[in-house]
MARTINU-82805 format. One record per residue: residue in three letters; y, z, x of N, C-alpha, C, CB in turn. Coordinates in steps of 0.001 Angstrom, whole numbers, plus 500000, padded with zeros to 6 digits. Glycine has a CB too. Example, Ala and Ser with C-alpha at 12.3 -4.5 7.8 and 13.67 -1.06 7.14 Angstrom:
ALA494310507800513190495500507800512300496700507800513200495527509046511308;SER497750507080512850498940507140513670500030507870512900499402505725514084;
***
This chain:
UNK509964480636485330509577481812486081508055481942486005510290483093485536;UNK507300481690487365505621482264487445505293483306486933505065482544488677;UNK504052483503486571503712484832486460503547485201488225502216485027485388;UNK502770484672488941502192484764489734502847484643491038501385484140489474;UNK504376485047490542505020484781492193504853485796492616506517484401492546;UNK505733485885493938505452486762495280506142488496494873506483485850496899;UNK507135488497494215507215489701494119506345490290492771508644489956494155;UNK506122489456491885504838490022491133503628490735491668504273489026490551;UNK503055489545492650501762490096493905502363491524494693501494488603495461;UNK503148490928494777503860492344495909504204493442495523505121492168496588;UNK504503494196494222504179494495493103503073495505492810503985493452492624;UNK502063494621492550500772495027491756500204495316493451499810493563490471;UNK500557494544494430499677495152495523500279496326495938499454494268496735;UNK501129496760495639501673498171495985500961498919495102503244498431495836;UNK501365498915493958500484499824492575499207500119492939500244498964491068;UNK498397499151493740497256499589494366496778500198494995496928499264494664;UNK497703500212496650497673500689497566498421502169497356498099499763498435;UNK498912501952496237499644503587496252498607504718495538501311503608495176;UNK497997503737494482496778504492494072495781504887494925496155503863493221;UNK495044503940495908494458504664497040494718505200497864493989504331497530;UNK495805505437497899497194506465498966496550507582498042499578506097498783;UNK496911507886497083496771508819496127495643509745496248496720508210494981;UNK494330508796495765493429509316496023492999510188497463492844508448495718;UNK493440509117498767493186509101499762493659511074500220493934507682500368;UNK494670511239499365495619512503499480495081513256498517497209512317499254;UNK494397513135497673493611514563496728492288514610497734493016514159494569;UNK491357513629498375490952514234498759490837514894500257490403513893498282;UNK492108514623500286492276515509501930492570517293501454494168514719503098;UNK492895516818500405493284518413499631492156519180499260494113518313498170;UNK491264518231498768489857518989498079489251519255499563488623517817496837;UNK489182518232500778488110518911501705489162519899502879487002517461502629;UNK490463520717502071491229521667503303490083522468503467492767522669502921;UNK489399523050502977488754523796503410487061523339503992488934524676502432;UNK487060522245504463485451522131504962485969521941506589484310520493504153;UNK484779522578507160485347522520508592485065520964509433484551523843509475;UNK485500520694510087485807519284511157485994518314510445484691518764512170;UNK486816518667509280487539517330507938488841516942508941488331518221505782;UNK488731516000509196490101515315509772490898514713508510489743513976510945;UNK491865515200508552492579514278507717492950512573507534493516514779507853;UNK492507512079506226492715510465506235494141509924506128491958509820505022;UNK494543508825506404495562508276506204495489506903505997496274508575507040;UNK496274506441505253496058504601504815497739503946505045495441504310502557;UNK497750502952505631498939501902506265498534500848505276498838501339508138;UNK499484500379504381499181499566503972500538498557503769498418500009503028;UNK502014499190504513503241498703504391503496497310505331504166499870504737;UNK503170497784506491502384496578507449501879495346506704500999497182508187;UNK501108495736506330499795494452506256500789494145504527497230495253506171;UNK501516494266503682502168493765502951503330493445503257502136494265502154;UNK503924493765504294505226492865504969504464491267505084505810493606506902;UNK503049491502506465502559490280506494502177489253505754501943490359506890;UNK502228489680504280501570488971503167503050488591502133500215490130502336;UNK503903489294502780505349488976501565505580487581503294507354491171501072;UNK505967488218504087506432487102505134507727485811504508504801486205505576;UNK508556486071503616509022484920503185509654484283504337509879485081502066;UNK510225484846505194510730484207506540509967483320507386511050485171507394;UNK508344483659507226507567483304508026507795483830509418507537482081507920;UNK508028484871509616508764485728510855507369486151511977509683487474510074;UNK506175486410510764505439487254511646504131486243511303505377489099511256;UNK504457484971511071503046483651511288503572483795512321502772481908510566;UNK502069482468513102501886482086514155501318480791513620501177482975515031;UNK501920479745514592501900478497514546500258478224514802502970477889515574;UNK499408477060514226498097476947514320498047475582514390497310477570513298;UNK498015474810515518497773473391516176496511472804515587497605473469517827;UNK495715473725515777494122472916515891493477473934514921493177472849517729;UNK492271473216514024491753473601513022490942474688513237491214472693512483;UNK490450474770514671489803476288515070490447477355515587488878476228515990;UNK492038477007515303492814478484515517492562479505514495494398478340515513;UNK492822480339514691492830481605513768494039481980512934492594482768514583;UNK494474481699512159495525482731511262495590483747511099495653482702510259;UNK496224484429512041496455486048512176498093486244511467496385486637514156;UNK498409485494510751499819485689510870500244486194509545500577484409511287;UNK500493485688508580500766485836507164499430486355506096501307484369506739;UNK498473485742505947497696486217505882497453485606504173497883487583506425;UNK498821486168503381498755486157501925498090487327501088498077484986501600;UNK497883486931500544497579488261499304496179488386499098498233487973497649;UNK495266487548499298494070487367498813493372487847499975493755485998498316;UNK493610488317501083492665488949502158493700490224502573492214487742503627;UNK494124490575501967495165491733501842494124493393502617495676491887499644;UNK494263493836503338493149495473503320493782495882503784491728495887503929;UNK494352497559503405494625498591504152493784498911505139494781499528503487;UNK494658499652505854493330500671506974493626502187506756493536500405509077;UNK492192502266506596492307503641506285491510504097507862491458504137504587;UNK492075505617508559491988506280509486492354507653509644492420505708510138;UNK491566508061510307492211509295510971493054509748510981492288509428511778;UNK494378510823510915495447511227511393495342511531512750495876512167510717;UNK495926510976513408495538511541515043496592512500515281495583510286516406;UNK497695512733514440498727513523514552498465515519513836499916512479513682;UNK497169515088513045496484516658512611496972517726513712494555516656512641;UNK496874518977513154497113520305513706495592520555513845498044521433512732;UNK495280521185514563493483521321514767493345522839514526492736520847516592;UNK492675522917513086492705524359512840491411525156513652492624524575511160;UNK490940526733513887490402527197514221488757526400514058490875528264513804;UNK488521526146512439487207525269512036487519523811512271486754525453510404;UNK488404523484513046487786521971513011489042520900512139486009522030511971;UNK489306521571511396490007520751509919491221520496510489490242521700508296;UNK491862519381510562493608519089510530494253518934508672493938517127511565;UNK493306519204507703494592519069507078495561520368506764494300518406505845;UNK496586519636506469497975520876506215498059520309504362500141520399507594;UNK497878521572504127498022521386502119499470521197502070497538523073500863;UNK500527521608502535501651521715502353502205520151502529502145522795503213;UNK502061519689503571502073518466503740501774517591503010501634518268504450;UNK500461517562502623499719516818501530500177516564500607498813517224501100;UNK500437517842499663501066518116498482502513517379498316501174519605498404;UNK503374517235499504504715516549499525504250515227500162505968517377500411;UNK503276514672500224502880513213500695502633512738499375501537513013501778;UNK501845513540498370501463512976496912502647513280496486500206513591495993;UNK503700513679496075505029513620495426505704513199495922505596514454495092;UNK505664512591497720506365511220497683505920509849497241506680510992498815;UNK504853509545497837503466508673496845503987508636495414501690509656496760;UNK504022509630494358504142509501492992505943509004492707503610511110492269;UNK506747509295493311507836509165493057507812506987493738508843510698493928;UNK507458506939494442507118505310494488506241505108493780506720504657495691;UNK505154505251493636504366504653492493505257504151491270503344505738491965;UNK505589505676490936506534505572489507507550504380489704507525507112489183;UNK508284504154490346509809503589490880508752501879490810510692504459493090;UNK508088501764491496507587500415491286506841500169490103506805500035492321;UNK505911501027489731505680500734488229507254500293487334504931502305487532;UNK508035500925487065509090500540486964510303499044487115509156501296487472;UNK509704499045487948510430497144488583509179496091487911510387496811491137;UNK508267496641487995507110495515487750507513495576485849504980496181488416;UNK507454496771485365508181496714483786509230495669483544508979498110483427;UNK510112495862484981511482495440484604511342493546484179512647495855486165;UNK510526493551485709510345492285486017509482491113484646509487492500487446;UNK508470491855484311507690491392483156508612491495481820506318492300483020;UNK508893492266481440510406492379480674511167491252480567511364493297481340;UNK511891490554481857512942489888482201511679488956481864513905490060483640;UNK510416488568481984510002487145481577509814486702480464509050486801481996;UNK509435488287479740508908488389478300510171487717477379508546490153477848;UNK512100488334477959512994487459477593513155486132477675513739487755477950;UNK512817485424478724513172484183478766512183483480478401513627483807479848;UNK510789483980477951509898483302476941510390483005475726508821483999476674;UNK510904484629475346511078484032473725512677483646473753510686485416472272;UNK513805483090474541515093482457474608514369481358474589516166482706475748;UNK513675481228475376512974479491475548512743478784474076511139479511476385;UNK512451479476473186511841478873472050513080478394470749510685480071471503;
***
């Protein structure tokens, strides 16, 4: 068993992206009150489907050495996008965020965080056993 296989990466790249989810969501909370704060949002489920790809479902075939690889991508050029909510409520000053919202975006956020922190335990666990069976 790798350290370094795909659901390991896939994994720790969540733990990441959930942390800057995180952040991304305290501070939409800290600026509810500044006026023409649009609220941020980060996709990062996308672009880690493309990088798990075990099917190879969502490559694209590359003939010639000056094609582009738009397809899989892998782990090592991995980026969220962070943007706008274009879906904001547009308050009187300017601001789309909704605290209420927010607040249940970070306690869904934390309840995955937690849940995958969790598997990645499990998973390191299950290697840490068959290290020391090995011996």
């Amino acid at each position: 068993m790798k350290l370094d296989d795909t659901t390991t990466k896939t994994l720790a790249a969540a733990l990441n992206f959930r942390q800057i989810r995180q952040e991304i969501l305290s501070s939409n909370i800290a600026n509810a009150d500044t006026p023409d704060y649009k609220a941020k949002r980060i996709d990062f489920e996308e672009a880690l489907a493309r990088a798990i790809d075990l099917d190879k479902l969502q490559s694209l075939n590359t003939t010639d050495e000056q094609h582009f690889d738009v397809g899989g991508g892998g782990f090592n050029n991995l980026e969220p996008e962070v943007y706008d909510d274009p879906n904001g409520n547009v308050g009187l000053d300017g601001n789309t965020v909704d605290r209420d919202e927010e607040m249940a975006m970070m306690a869904d956020n934390k309840v995955m965080y937690d849940a995958t922190v969790q598997l990645l335990n499990k998973k390191l666990g299950l290697m840490k056993y068959i290290t020391a069976s090995e011996r």
